[in-house]
N, C-alpha and C positions, 0 to 999 in steps of 0.2 A: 332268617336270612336265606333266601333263593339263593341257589346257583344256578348261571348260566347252559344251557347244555345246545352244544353244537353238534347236528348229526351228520356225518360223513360215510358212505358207503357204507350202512346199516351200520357203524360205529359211533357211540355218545362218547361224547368228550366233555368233562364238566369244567368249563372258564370262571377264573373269578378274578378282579380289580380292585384296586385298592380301596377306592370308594366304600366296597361291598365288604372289607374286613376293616371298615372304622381309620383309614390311614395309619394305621398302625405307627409308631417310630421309632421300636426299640424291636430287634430279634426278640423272638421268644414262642412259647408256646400256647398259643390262644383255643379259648373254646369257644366255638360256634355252634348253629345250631343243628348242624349235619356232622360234628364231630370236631378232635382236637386237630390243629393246623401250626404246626411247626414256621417259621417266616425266621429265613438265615439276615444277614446283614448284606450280602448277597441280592436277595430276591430284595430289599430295600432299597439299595442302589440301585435297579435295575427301575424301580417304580417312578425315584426321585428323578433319572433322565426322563424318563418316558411315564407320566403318570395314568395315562391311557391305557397301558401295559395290561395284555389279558393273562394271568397264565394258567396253565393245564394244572389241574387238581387232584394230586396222584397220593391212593389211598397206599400206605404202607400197612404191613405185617404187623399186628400189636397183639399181645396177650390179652385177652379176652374179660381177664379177672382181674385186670389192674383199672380200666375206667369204660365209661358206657360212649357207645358211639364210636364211632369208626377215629384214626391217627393219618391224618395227610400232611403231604409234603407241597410245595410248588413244583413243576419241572418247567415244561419248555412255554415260552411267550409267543403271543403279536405284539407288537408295539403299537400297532393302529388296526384293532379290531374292526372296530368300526367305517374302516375306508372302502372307499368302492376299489375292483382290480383294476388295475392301472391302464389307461389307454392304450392300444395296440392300433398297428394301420393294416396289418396283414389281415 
């Protein structure tokens, strides 16, 4: 499974959608193929409004000797990654 990576003033961000973690529909802790990925009940609601929803891919802290591959969480979203910036007249 690819992730997304958006680069912003020499900063990567790694985006990932539901699509891209199998639409999941139950909290839990899933393994992927960049590591395990936590998904609250939460970040689900947040999907089932807005199934477009990109969100940020944030590696947490995990002991090293418990499993291979890195422990992510979800944090912050777009709701409409994919849209152009909105028209302005100025």
């Amino acid at each position: 499974m690819a992730v997304n990576k958006t680069t912003v003033d020499k900063i990567t961000v790694d985006k990932i959608t539901w699509d891209r973690v199998g639409r999941v529909t139950e909290p839990g802790r899933y393994m992927y193929t960049f590591g395990w990925l936590t998904i609250t009940a939460g970040d689900l609601e947040i999907w089932k409004l807005y199934p477009q929803a990109a969100f940020t891919l944030l590696a947490q802290p995990g002991d090293p000797d418990t499993s291979p591959g890195g422990e992510f969480h979800l944090g912050a979203f777009d709701v409409a990654p994919e849209a152009p910036p909105p028209f302005t007249t100025h």
